[in-house]
C-alpha positions as CSV (number, residue, x, y, z in Angstrom):
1,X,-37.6,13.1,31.4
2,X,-34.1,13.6,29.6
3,X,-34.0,12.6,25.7
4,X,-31.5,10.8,24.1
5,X,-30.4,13.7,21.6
6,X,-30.8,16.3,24.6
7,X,-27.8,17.5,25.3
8,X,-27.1,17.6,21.2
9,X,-29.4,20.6,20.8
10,X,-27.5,23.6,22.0
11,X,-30.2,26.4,21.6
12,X,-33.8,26.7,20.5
13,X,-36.0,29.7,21.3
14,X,-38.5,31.0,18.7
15,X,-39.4,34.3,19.9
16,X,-42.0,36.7,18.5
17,X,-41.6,38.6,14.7
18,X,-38.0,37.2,14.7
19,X,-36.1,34.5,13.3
20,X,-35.2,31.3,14.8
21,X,-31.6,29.9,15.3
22,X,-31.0,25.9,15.6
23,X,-28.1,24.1,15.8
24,X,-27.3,20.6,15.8
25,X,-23.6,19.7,16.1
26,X,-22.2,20.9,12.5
27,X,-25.9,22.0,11.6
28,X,-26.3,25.8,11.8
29,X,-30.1,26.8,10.2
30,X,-31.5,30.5,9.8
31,X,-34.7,31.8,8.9
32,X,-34.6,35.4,7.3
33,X,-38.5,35.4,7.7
34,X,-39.8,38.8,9.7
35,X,-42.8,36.2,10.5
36,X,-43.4,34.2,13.6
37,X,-41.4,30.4,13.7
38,X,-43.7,28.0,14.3
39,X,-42.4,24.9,16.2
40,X,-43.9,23.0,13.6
41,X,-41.3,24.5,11.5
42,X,-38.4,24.1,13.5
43,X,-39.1,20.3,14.2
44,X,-39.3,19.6,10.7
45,X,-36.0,21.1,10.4
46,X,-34.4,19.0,13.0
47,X,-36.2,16.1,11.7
48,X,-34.5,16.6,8.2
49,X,-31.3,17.1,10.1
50,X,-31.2,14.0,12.0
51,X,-32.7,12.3,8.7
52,X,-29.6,13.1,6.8
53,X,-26.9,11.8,9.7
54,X,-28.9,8.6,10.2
55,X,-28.9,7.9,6.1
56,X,-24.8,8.4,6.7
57,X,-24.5,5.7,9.5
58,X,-26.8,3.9,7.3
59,X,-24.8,3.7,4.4
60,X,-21.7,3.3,5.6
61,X,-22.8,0.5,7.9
62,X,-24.4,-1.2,4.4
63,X,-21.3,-0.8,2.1
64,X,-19.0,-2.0,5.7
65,X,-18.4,-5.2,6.7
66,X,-16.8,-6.4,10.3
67,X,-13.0,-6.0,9.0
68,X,-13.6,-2.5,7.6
69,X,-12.9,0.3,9.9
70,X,-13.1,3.3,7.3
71,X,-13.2,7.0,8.4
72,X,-15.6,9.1,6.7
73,X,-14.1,12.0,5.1
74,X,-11.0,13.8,3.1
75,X,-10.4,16.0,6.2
76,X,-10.3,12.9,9.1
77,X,-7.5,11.5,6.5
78,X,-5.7,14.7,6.3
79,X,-5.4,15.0,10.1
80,X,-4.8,11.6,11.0
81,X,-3.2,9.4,8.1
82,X,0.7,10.4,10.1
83,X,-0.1,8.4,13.3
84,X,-0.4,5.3,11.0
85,X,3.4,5.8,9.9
86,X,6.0,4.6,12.2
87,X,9.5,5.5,11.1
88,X,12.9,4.7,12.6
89,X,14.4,7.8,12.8
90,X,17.1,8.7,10.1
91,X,20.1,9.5,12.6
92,X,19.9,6.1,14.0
93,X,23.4,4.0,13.5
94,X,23.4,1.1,12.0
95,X,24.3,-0.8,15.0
96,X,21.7,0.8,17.0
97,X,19.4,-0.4,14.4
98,X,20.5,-4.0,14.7
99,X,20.5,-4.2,18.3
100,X,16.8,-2.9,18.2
101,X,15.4,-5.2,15.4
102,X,17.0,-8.3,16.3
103,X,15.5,-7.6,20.2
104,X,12.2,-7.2,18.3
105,X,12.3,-9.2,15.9
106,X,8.5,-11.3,16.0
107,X,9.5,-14.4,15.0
108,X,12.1,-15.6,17.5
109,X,14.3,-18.6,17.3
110,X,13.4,-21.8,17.9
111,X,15.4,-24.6,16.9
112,X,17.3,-24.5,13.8
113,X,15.5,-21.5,13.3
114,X,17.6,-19.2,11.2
115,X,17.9,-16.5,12.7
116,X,16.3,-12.8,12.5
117,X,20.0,-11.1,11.8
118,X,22.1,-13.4,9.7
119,X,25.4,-13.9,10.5
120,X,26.5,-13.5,6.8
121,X,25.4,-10.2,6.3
122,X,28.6,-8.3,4.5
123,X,27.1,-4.7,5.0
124,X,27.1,-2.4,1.7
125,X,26.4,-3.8,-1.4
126,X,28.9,-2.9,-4.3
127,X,26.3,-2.5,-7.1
128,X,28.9,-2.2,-9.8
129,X,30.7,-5.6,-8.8
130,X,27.9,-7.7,-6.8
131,X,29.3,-10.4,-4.8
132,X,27.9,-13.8,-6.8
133,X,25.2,-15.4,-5.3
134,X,24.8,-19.6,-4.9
135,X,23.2,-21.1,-7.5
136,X,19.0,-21.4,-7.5
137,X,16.5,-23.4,-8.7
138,X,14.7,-23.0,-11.9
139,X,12.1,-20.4,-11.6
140,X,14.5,-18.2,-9.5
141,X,13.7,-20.5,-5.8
142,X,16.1,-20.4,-3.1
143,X,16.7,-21.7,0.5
144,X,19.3,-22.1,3.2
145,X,20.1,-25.6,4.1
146,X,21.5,-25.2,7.4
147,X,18.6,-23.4,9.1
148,X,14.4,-24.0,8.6
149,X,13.9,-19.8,7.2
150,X,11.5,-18.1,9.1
151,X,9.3,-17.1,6.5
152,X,8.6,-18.3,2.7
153,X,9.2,-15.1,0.6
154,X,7.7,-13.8,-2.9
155,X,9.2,-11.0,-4.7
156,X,6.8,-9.7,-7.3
157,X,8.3,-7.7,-10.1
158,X,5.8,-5.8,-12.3
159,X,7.9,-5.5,-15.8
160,X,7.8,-3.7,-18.7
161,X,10.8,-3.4,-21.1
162,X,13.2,-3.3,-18.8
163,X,15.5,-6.1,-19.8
164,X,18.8,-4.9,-19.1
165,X,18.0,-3.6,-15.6
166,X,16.4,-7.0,-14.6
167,X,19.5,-8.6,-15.8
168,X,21.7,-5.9,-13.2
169,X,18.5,-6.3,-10.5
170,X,18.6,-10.1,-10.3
171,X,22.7,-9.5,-10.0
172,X,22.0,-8.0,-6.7
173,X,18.8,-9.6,-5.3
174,X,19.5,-13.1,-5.3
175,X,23.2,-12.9,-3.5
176,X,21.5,-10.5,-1.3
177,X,18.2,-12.6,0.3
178,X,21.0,-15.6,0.0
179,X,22.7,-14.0,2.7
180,X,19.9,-13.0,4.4
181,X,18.8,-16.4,4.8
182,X,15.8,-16.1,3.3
183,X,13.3,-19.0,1.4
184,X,12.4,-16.8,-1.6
185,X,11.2,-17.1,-4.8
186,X,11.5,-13.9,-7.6
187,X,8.9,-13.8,-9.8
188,X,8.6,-11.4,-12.8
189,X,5.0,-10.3,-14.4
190,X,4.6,-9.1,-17.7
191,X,2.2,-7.6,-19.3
192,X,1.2,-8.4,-23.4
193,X,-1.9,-6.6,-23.6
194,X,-3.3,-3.8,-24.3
195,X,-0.4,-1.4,-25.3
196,X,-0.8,1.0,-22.5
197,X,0.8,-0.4,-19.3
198,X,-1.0,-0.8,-15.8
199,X,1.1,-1.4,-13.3
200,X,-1.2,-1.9,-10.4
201,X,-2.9,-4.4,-12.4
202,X,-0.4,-6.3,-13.0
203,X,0.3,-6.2,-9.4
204,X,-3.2,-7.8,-8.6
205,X,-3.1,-10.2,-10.9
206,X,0.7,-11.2,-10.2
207,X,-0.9,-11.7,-6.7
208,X,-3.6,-14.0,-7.0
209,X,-0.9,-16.1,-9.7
210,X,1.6,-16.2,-7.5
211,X,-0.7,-17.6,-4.5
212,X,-1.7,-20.5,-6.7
213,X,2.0,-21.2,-7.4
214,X,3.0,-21.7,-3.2
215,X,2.0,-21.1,0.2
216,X,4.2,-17.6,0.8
217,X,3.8,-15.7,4.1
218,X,5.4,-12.9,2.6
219,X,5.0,-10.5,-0.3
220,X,7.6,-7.7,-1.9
221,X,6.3,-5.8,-4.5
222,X,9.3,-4.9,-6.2
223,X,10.7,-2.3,-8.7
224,X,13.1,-3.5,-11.4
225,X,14.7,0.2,-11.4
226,X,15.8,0.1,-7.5
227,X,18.8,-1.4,-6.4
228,X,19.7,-1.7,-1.9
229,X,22.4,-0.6,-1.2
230,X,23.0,-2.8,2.0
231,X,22.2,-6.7,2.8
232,X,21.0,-5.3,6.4
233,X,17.4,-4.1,4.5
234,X,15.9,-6.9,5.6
235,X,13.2,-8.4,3.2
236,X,10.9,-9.7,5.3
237,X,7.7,-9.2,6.9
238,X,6.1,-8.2,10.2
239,X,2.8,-7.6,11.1
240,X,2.1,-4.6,9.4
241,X,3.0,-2.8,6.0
242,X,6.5,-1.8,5.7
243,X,7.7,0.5,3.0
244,X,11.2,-0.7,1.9
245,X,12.2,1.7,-0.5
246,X,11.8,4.1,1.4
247,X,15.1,6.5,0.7
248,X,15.8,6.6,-3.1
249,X,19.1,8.2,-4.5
250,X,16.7,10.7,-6.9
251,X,15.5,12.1,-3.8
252,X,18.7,12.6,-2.2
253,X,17.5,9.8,0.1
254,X,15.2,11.6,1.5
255,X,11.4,11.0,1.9
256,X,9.9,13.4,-0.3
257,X,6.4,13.2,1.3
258,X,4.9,11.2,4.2
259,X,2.5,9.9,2.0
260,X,4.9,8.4,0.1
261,X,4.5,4.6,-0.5
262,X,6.1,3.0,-3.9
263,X,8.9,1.5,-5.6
264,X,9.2,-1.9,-2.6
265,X,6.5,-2.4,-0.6
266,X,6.4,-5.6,1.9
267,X,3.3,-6.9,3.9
268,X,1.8,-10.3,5.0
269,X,-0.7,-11.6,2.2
270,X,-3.8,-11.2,4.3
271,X,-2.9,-7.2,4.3
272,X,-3.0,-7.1,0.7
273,X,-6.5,-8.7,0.8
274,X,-7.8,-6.6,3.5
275,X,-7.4,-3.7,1.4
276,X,-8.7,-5.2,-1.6
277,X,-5.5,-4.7,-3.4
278,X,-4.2,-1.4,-5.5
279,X,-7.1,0.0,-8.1
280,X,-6.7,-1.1,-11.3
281,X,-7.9,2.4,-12.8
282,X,-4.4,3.5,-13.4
283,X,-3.9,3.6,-16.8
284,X,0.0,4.8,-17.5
285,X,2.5,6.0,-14.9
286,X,1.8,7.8,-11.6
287,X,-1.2,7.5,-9.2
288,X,-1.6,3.8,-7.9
289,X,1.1,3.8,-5.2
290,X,-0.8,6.9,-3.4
291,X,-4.2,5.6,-4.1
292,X,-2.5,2.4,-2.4
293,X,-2.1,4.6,0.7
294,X,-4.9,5.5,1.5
295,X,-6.7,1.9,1.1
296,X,-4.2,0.9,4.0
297,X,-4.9,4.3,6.3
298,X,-9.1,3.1,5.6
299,X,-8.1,0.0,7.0
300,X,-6.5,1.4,9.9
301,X,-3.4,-0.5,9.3
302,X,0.1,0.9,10.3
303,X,3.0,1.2,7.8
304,X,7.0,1.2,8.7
305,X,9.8,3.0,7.9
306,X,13.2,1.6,8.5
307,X,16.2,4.4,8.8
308,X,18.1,5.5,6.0
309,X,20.9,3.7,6.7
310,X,19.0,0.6,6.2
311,X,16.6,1.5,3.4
312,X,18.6,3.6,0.9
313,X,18.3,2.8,-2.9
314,X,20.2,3.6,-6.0
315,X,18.0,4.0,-8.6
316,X,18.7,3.4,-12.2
317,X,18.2,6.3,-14.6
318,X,15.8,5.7,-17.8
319,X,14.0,7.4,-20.2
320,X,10.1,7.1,-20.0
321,X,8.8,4.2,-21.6
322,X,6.3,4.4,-24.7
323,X,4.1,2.2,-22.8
324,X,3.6,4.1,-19.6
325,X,3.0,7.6,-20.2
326,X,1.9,9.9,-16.7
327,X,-1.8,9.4,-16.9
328,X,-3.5,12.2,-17.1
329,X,-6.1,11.7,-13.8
330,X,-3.1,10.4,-11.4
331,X,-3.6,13.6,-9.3
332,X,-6.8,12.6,-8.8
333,X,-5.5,9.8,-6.0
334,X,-5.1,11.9,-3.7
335,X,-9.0,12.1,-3.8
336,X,-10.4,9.8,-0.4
337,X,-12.7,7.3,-2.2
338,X,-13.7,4.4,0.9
339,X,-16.3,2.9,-0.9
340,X,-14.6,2.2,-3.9
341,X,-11.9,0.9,-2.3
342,X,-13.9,-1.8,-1.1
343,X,-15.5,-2.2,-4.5
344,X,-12.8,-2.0,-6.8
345,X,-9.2,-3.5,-6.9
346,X,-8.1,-7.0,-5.4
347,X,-11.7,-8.6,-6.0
348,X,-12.4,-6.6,-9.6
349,X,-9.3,-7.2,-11.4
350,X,-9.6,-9.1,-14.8
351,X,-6.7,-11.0,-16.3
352,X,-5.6,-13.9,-18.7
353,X,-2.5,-15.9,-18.5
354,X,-0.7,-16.3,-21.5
355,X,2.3,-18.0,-20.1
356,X,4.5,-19.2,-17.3
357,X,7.9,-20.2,-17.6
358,X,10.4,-21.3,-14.7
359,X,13.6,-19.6,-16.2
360,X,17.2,-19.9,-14.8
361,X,16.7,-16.3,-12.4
362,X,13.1,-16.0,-12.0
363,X,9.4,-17.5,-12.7
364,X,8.1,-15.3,-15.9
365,X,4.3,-14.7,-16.0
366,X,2.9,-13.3,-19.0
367,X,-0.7,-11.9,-19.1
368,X,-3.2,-9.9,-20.7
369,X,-5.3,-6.9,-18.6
370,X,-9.0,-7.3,-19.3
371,X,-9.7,-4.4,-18.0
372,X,-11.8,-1.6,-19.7
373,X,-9.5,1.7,-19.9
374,X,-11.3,4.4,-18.4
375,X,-11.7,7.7,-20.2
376,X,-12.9,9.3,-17.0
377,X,-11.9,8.9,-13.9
378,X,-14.5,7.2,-11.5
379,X,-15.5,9.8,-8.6
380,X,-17.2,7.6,-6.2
């Protein structure tokens, strides 16, 4: 008769006034005893063995759920998380780029659908002397009138002092996604309290507040400091993540790292939920946007790259603010943390809204973070 975990065990054979050896996969066990191994002793050892990869399988299986498909360990994200990217590839022409997203594009035409490539597109954006855009609605809401838009779009801006380089961001944006075609709604989300600034908080929060606002199938979170430099960076989503600022002007628009994943991000809302959000244990600057990573890669989700002809930023220079110094654990992201990231972020964040305004440019949400400020960073 043939046992299940046979053809697992690779060698046993106690032998007389000499050690044993036993190995089980990864497991590798040696005696240094001159005496006799009893096989009473060797199948306690394999029962501890099996014991400990049963208790894994158990506890992953209890802290999992049916949508959760999380690898294990550090080193399966280490080999693995570059599969997940897919990235146009940087000597791609414009028009070749076109050509291919338009014949891709997932939600095709129907009628009066606008279309996936606009026909107003004007190409590079002059950032010193923006084209001006049509007028909006209060609360910074737009749409086309002579096309139903594909998708209803929220841009999500998480704010902090910044108030001249909104002013020169909305300048852009809004003539931008005009001409894009786009049903859009900018909303900006500041934070009152405490003094020290988290960014991925605001994030969640802005997320669940903007949800209860409208129905959007679309979601940008958006830097105030980043400026496209051309209308063909399309804002809006597919099935997957997409990281839209993807090549800034500080890196010589270049993509510093693979890893990479801040400053615009764009996904479908049920994305953001499946990954529970950012963390909110980012207390300053640095650290969320990697953390944010690697809750995508556990989910198995994929995340796009557009060229660099479509995706290159100009970013605005500043000093760093008072509010959001580096915080001191941000290095410790890069740490692979699956159970927490189903515990905490989306589902743990704690807020309360001060106000909401419509203004002329933009919907203004003002809120408190209830969160407690760690003084150590969780290592679960």
């Amino acid at each position: 008769m043939k046992y299940p975990m046979q053809d697992k065990i690779i060698k046993y054979e106690p032998k007389e006034h000499q050690c044993f050896e036993y190995t089980y996969e990864r497991a590798l066990i040696r005696s240094n005893s001159a005496n006799d191994c009893s096989f009473r002793t060797c199948a306690l050892f394999t029962v501890a063995i099996l014991s400990v990869e049963v208790l894994v399988v158990i506890l992953v299986v209890l802290f999992s759920d049916d949508s959760v498909k999380v690898p294990l360990n550090q080193r399966y994200f280490d080999n693995n998380f570059q599969k997940y990217i897919d990235e146009y590839p940087d000597n791609m022409t414009m028009q070749e780029f076109l050509l291919q997203y338009d014949s891709i594009c997932e939600i095709k035409d129907h009628a009066n659908t606008c279309p996936c490539v606009s026909p107003y597109l004007k190409g590079p954006i002059n950032l010193t002397n923006p084209d001006p855009g049509k007028p909006v609605k209060a609360g910074g809401t737009w749409q086309p009138s002579i096309c139903k838009p594909r998708q209803k779009l929220a841009v999500i801006v998480p704010f902090l002092d910044r108030d001249a380089h909104l002013k020169i961001f909305l300048s852009i944006l809004h003539p931008m996604l005009q001409r894009q075609l786009l049903d859009y709604t900018i909303f900006v989300v500041e934070q009152s309290s405490p003094e020290r600034f988290n960014k991925a908080a605001i994030m969640n929060a802005g997320f669940l507040e903007v949800n209860k606002l409208g129905n959007f199938d679309c979601i940008i979170f958006h830097d105030v400091d980043m400026l496209p430099e051309d209308d063909r960076n399309f804002y809006a989503c597919s099935k997957s993540f997409r990281h839209v600022g993807s090549h800034l002007s500080k890196w010589n628009y270049t993509v510093p790292y693979r890893a990479i994943f801040g400053g615009a991000i764009s996904m479908p809302p049920k994305l953001f939920r499946q990954c529970n959000g950012y963390s909110n244990d980012f207390w300053g600057w640095g650290g969320e946007d990697d953390d944010m990573f690697k809750r995508v890669i556990a989910q198995q989700l994929r995340i796009l790259r557009f060229p660099k002809t479509a995706s290159s930023y100009q970013m605005i220079k500043h000093d760093r603010d008072r509010r959001n110094p580096p915080f001191q654990f941000a290095y410790l992201a890069n740490r692979w943390r699956p159970i927490r990231y189903k515990q905490e972020g989306l589902n743990s964040v704690k807020y309360e809204v001060d106000k909401i305004e419509y203004r002329p440019l933009y919907t203004w949400i003002m809120m408190k973070i209830l969160n407690a400020q760690i003084g150590v960073y969780p290592q679960n």
